[in-house]
N, C-alpha and C positions, 0 to 999 in steps of 0.2 A: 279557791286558794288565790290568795293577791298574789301580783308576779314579784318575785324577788329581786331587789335592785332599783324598786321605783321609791318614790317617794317617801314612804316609811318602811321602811325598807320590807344519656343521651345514645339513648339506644339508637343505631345507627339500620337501616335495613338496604342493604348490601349497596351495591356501587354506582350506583345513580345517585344516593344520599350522600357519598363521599364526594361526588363530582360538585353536587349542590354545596357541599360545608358542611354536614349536619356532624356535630359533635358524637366524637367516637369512644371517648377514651376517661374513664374506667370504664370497662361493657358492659353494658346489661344483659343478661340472658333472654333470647328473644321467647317470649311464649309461645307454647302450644298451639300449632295452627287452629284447632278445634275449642282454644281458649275465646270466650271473650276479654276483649281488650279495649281500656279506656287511654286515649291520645291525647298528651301533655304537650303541647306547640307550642312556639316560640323562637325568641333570639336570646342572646346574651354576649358580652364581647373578651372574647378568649385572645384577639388581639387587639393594638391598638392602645389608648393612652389608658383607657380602663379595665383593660385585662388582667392587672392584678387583681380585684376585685372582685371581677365578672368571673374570676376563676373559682373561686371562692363560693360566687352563687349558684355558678353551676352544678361545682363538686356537691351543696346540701340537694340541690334536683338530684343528682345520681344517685347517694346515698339511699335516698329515702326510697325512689324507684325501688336500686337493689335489692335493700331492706324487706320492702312488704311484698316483693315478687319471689325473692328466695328464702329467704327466712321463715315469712309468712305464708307464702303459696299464692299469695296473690288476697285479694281484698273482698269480703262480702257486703253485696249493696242490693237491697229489695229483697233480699233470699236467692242470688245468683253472684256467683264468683266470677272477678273479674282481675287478668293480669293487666296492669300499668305499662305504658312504654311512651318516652321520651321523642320528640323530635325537635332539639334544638338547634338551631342557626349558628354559628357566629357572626354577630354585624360587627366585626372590626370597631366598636365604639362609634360607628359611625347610624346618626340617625334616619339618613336618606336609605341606607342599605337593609337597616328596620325595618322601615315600614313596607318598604318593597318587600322583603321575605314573609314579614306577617299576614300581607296582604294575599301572598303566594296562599298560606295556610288555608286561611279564611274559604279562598278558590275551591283549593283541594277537600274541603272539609272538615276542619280540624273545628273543633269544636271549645274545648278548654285551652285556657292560654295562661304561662307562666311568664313574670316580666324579666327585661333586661336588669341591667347596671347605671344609672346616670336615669336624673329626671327629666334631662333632655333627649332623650331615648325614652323614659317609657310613657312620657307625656302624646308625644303623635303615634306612638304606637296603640294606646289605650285606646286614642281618638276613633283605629279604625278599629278596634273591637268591640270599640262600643256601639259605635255606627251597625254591626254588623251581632248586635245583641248577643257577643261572647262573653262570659265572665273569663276578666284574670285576676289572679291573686301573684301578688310583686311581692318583692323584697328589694328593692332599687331603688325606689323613686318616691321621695315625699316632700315633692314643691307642693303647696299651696293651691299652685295652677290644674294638679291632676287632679283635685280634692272640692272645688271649688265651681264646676261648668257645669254641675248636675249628670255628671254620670252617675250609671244605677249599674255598671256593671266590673265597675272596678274597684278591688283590695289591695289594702297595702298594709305592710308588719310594720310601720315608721307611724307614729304621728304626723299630721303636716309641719314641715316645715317652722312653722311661724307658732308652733305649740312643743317645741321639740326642747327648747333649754326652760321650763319650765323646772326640773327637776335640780340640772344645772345651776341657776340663781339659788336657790333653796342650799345648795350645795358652795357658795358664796358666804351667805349668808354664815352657813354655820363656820367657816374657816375661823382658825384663829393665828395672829390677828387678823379680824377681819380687813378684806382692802378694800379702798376708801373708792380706786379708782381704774375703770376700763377701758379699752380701747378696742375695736374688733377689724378684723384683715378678712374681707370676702373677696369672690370673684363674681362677674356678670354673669352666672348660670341660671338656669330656673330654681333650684336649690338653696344655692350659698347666699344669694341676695337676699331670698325670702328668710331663710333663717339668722344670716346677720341681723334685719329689720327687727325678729323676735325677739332677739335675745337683747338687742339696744332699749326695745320697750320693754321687757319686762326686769333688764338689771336698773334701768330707769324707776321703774316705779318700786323699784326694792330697796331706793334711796342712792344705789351708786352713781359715782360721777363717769358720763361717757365722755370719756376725752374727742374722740377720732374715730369715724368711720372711715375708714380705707379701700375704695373700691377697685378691684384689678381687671386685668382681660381675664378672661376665660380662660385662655392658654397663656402661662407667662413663662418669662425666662429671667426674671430680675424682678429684683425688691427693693434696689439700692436705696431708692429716692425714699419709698415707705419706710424701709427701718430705719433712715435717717429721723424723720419724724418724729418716729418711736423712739427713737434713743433721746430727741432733745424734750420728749413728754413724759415719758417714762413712766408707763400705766403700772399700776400693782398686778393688774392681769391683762392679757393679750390672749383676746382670741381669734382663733383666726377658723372661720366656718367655711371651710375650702376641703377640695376633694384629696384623695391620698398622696399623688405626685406632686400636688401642690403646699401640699403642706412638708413636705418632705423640702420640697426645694426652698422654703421658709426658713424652716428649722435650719439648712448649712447655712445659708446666706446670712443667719443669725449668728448660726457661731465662728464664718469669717469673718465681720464686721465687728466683731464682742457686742451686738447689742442684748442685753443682759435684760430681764423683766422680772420679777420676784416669784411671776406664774406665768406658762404659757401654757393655756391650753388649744385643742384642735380637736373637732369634732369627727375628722375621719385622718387614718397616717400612721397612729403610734397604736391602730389594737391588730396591725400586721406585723410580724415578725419580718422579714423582708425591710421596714421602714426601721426598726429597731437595731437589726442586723447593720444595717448602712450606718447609722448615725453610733452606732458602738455607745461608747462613753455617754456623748450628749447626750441621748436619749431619756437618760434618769430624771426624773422631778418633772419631765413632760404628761400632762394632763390629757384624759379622751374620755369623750362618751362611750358606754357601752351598755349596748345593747342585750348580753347573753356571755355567760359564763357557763362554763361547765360542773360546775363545784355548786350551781344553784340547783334549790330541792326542787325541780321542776318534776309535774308528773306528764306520764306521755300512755295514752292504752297503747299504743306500739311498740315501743323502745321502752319504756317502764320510765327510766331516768332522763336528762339533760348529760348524767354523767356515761349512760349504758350508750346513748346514741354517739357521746366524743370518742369512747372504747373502741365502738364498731367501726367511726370514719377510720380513725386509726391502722384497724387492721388491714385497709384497704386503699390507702392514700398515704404516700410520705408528704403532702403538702400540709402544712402547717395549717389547724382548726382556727376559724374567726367567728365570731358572729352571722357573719354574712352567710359561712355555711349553714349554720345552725336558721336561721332565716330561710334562705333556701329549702332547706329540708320543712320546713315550720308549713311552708305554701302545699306542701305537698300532702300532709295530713291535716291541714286543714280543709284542703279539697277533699280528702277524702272521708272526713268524719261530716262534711254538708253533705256529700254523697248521702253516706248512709241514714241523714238524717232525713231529708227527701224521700231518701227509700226509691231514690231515679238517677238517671244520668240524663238527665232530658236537661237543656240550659236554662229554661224558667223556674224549673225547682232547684236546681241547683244552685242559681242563684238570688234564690229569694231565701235558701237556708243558710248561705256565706251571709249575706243581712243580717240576720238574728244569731250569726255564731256566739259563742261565750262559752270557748272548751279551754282544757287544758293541755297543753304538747310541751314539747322538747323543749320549745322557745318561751314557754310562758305561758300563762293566760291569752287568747287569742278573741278579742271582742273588736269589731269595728264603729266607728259613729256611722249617722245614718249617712253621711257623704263618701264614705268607704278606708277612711284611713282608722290606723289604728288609734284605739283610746289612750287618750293623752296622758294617764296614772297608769294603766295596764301595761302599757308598750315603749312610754318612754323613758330614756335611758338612766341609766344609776353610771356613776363617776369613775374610772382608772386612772392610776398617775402609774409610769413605766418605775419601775426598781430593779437595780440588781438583772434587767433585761425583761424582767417580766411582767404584764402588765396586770397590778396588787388594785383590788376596789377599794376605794377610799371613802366613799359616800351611796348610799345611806350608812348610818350606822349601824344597822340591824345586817348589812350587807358585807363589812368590811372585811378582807383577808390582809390588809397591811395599813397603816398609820399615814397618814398624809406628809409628806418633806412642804415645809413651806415655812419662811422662803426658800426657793432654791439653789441651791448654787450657782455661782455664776458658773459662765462655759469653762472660764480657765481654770476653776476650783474642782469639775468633775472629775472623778477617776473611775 
C-alpha cells in the first residue's frame, strides 16, 4: 500500500529511576518478574525549549509500549513472548545531557535505543550508538548530517532534510494562481539549514523565483529586521523551515508588524494545537507539512487502523494527538515487526532486518534508504493549511479533507 498523503496521494522501575529522571507518566504496567522483557533506552526532552514536541514523542513510545503489553499481552519473537518496557531520560533539550544519559545506557546494557526530539540531539547521540553497534530507530531527527557519515545503525521516520520538500514544490506547483515567487526564514540548526538549502534547490529548479534566503540564530527573540525585508520583497510565499517555538514567534511578530505574504508556510508550529491555540484567529490560511493523519487508511497488524491507534491514545492521554505521536508509536512497531522478522533480539539481526523493512503501521509504509532515513515518496510529508483551528490536508489531491484558502487574508482581515 503507498502511504497516504505523499505524492499522489516510560516505564519507570522504582526510585532510583525517579532520582535519575527516567519518565514516569502515563505508566506502564511493569511485567511479570518471570516475563521475558525487551528494553527500549533512550532520552527525549520533556523540558526545555523542545518539550512541546518531545512530549508528543514520547507519549507515541508510551502508547505503543502500553498497547502491546496490555492489550496484547506482550509480543511474540522466535516462538517466545516477550513484555516491552521503556527507560526514557529527559535531557532537558539539552545535547551534552544526551549523550551523557545514553552513554549511561550503553554502560548498563541497554541494548535498543529510541531517539530524541531535535537533530541536534539525536545526531551526537546516534554517534555513540553507533560507535557502540546499537540500532535506534528515531522519529526526531532528519538533518542530512545523521544520514550522511555512514552509519549502519541508525533509522529515522523523516526523510533527510534536504529531500523533505520535495512533495512540497509538487504541492506549488499545483496552487492556483500559481506564485511566481519565494522567499525562505531558517535557523543555524543541523535541520532547518539543510532543509531551507532543499527546498531553495528544488523550488529553483521548479522554475520559481527565490528572492531571500534569511538565515537566524538557533535561538531567537526577534525578527524585526527580517520581516522588514519581507515586507519591502513581498514573496507570494514564505517559508520559513524552523522548529515549533520558532515558528510561533514568527508568525506574532508577523502579525505585529502587518507583514502580510499571500502564503505562509512552516514546516513545524501549526500541526500543534498549542501553537493554534496561541495564535487564535491568525492561525487560519497558515500552511505545514504533515506527516500523519488520523483519517488516513493506514493499516497496522497491531492497532488495525491509524484511526484505532488515535482512539486508543485518546483514551489514555488528554494531550492533544500530532504526528509526532503517531511517529513515536511508528519506531516502536517497527522494532518490533524487525524483531519478529529476525525471529531474534540479538542487535545484528535486528538490525540488519530494520535494513530491509518495507511494512505497514499506524504511520504508514515504513521503508528506509540504505543510509537509514526514511524514503523520500513513502514518508514524506503531504500539505495542511490550519482552518476554522483545525489543521484540513490540502495536498495531495487524492489526500484532501478541505480546499486550499489562497490567497490569504491578510492578519487584519482574519476572523
Amino acid at each position: 500500500m503507498r502511504r497516504f498523503g505523499r505524492r499522489d496521494f516510560v516505564k519507570t522501575v522504582g526510585a532510583t529511576a525517579a532520582a535519575a529522571g527516567l519518565v514516569a507518566a502515563p505508566a506502564v504496567r511493569r511485567a511479570d518478574a518471570q516475563a521475558k522483557t525487551i528494553v527500549f533506552g533512550g532520552s527525549v526532552p520533556l523540558s526545555g525549549r523542545a518539550a512541546e514536541t518531545g512530549l508528543n514523542v514520547n507519549n507515541g513510545y508510551l502508547m505503543a509500549i502500553k498497547y502491546l503489553n496490555e492489550e496484547m499481552g506482550g509480543v511474540e519473537i522466535g516462538g517466545e513472548k516477550y513484555k516491552l518496557e521503556l527507560k526514557m531520560f529527559d535531557d532537558a533539550s539539552d545535547p551534552a545531557r544526551a549523550t551523557t544519559l545514553i552513554q549511561r545506557q550503553i554502560d548498563e546494557g541497554v541494548d535498543f535505543f529510541l531517539g530524541s526530539f531535535g537533530s541536534n540531539i539525536v545526531l551526537p547521540t546516534a554517534a555513540i550508538t553507533e560507535r557502540a553497534k546499537r540500532p535506534m530507530v528515531q522519529s526526531g531527527g532528519g538533518s542530512d548530517q545523521i544520514f550522511t557519515q555512514g552509519f549502519k545503525y541508525v533509522f529515522g521516520m523523516f526523510p533527510r532534510a534536504s529531500r523533505q520538500f520535495i512533495s512540497s514544490v509538487e504541492f506549488f506547483k499545483a496552487m492556483s494562481p500559481r506564485p511566481k515567487s519565494i522567499s525562505v526564514i531558517f535557523t543555524n540548526d543541523a535541520f532547518s539549514k539543510t532543509n531551507a538549502e532543499g527546498a531553495a534547490k528544488d523550488s529553483k529548479a521548479a522554475g520559481f523565483d527565490v528572492l531571500e534566503m534569511y538565515g537566524l540564530p538557533e535561538q531567537i527573540t526577534d525578527v524585526s529586521s527580517v520581516l522588514a525585508s519581507v515586507r519591502s520583497k513581498t514573496p507570494d510565499v514564505l517559508i520559513c523551515t524552523t522548529h515549533d517555538q520558532n515558528s510561533l514567534l514568527i508568525s506574532r511578530q508577523m502579525v505585529a508588524t502587518n507583514t502580510n505574504v499571500p502564503l505562509l508556510y512552516q514546516t513545524l508550529g501549526p500541526q500543534l494545537a498549542t501553537y493554534r491555540e496561541t495564535l487564535g484567529k491568525f492561525a487560519t490560511g497558515i500552511c505545514v507539512q504533515i506527516y500523519w493523519d488520523e483519517r488516513a487508511p493506514y493499516k497496522d497488524k497491531f492497532f488495525g487502523t491509524a484511526q484505532k491507534f488515535a482512539e486508543y491514545y485518546r483514551k489514555h492521554v488528554q494531550r492533544p494527538i500530532a504526528y509526532h505521536t503517531a511517529g513515536g508509536a511508528a519506531c516502536i512497531v517497527t522494532y518490533v515487526q524487525a524483531m519478529q522478522a529476525a525471529k531474534s533480539i540479538k542487535t545484528e539481526p535486528v538490525r540488519d532486518a530494520l535494513a530491509a523493512t518495507d511494512v505497514d503501521t499506524l504511520y504508514g509504509r515504513v521503508k528506509f534508504t540504505p543510509e537509514g532515513d526514511g524514503d523520500a515518496i513513502l514518508l514524506g510529508p503531504a500539505v495542511g493549511q490550519v482552518q476554522k483551528g483545525v489543521v484540513q490536508l490540502v495536498h495531495p489531491a487524492a489526500a484532501k479533507t478541505g480546499t486550499l484558502i489562497y490567497p490569504t487574508p491578510k492578519w487584519s482581515e482574519k476572523t
